[in-house]
N, C-alpha and C positions, 0 to 999 in steps of 0.2 A: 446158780448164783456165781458170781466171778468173786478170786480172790482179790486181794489188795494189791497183788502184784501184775493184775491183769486191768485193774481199773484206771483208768484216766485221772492223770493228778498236772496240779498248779503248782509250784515251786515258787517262790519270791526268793531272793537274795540280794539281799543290802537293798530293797528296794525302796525305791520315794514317788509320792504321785502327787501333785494339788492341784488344784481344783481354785483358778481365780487364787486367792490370798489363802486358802483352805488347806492346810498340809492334811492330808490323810492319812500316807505315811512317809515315816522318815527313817530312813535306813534300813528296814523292815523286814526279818526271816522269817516264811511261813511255808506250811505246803499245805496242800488239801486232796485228798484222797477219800473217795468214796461220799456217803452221805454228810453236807458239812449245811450249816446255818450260816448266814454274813450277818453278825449284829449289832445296832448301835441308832440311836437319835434319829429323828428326822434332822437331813441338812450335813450327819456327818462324814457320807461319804460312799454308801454302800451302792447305790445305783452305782457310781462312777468306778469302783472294785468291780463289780458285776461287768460294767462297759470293759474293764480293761482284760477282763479272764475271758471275753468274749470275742476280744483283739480290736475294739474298735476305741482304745486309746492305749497310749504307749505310756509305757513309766517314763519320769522327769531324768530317773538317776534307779541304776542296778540292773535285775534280769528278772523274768519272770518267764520259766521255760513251761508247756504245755506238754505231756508226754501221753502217748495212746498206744496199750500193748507194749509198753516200755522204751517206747521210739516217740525220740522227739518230733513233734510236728511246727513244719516251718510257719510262720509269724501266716504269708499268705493264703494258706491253707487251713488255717482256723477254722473258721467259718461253715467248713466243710466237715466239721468234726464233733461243732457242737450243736444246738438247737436252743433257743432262746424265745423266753418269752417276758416283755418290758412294757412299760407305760410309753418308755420312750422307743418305741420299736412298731409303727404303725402298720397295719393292716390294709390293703390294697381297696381304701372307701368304694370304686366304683367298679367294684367285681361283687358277683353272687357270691354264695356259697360253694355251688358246682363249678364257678370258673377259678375262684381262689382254689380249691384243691387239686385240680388242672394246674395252675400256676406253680401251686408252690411241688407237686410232684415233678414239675420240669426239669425241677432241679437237687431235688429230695428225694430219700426213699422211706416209706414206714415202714416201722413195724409191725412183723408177721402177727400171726395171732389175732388174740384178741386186744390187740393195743397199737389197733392201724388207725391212722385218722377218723375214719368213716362207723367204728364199731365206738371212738372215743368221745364223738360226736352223738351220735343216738344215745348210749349211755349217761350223758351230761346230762339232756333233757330239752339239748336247743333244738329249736323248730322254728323256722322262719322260711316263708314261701323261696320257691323258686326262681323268681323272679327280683326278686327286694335286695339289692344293693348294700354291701353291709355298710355306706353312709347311712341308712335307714333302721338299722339294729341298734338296739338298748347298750349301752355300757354294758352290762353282764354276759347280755348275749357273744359281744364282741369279745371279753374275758374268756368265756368258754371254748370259742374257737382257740383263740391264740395257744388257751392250753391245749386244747386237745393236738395242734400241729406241731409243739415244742416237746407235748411228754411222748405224743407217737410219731416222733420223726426217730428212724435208725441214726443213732449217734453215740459217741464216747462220752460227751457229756452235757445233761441239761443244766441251762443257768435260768432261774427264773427270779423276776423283780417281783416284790408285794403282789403274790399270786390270787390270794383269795381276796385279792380287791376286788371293786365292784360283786363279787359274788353271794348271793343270798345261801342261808342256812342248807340249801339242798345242795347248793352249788360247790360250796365248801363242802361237805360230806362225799360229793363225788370227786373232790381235787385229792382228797384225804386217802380214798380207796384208790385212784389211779398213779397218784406219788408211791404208795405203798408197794406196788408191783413193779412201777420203773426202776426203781434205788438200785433192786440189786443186779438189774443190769447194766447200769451205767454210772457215773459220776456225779450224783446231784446237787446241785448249789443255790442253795435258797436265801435271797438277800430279803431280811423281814425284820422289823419291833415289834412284831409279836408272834414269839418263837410258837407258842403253844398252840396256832391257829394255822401258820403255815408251815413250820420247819419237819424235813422228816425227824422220822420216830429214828431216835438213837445217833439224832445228827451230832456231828465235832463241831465245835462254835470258833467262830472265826470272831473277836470285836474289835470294833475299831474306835 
């Protein structure tokens, strides 16, 4: 397990971000290190936190530095450091299964072990032909992927939106057991209103 001074942290200083007419935040000091929870309403902001620690929106006003192994990583090199999984983060509809994991190892690498793509995949429970387009996969089905390539993709840190959506009673239990093992290797950030279903165990609550 890595300590806190090896883990990948978010920094806010003096920050402000809104959203349309919607201040989220306003002058705002936080950091986030290790296992954290994003919490608050529907509508008040937490997807849009999640987009911005993911680098794909910029504060309005202040800094929000990303650090990995205690070296700041530049603004365009995000990307490359964390792994994400969102509602609003779509899935390549007219690819299988075997061509998305093609795909996205083009650019990715997983994790060893037992928390590679392809082990996190079997594990979950999804099964969907060879052939079948994930436009043709169920809401859950698609859920399950997306976890399984955001929590075993090698990274500094996972950000995930409303994870156990779409997911049914078993699906949740396998998100539960595969969060559990990711935490303490990397930075996890779970944006949810309802902590007790997705947040990890022992998470620091971030609200907004």
């Amino acid at each position: 397990m890595k300590d806190s001074g090896t883990l990948a942290s978010f920094k806010a200083e003096q920050l402000s971000l809104k959203r349309g007419a919607r201040v989220i935040w306003d002058n705002a000091n936080w950091e986030i290190t290790g296992p954290t929870a994003i919490l608050g309403s529907n509508g008040m902001g937490k997807s849009s936190t999640l987009a911005m620690l993911a680098g794909q929106l910029s504060p309005d006003a202040g800094d929000l530095v990303f650090r990995a192994n205690g070296e700041p990583i530049e603004a365009e090199s995000w990307m490359t450091r964390i792994s994400l999984a969102s509602p609003w983060l779509d899935l390549p509809s007219h690819l299988t299964l075997e061509e998305t994991l093609r795909f996205h190892g083009t650019f990715r690498r997983e994790r060893e072990g037992g928390l590679g793509w392809g082990t996190l995949i079997q594990s979950s429970g999804l099964s969907v032909g060879n052939e079948v387009p994930l436009r043709l996969w169920s809401s859950g089905q698609r859920q399950r992927l997306a976890l399984a390539l955001a929590l075993g993709t090698e990274s500094s840190a996972v950000l995930l939106d409303e994870p156990a959506s779409n997911l049914d009673a078993e699906g949740t239990a396998w998100f539960q057991r595969v969060l559990a093992e990711v935490c303490p290797l990397c930075t996890v950030v779970v944006a949810t209103n309802d902590e007790k279903k997705e947040a990890p165990k022992d998470a620091s609550l971030l609200r907004i």
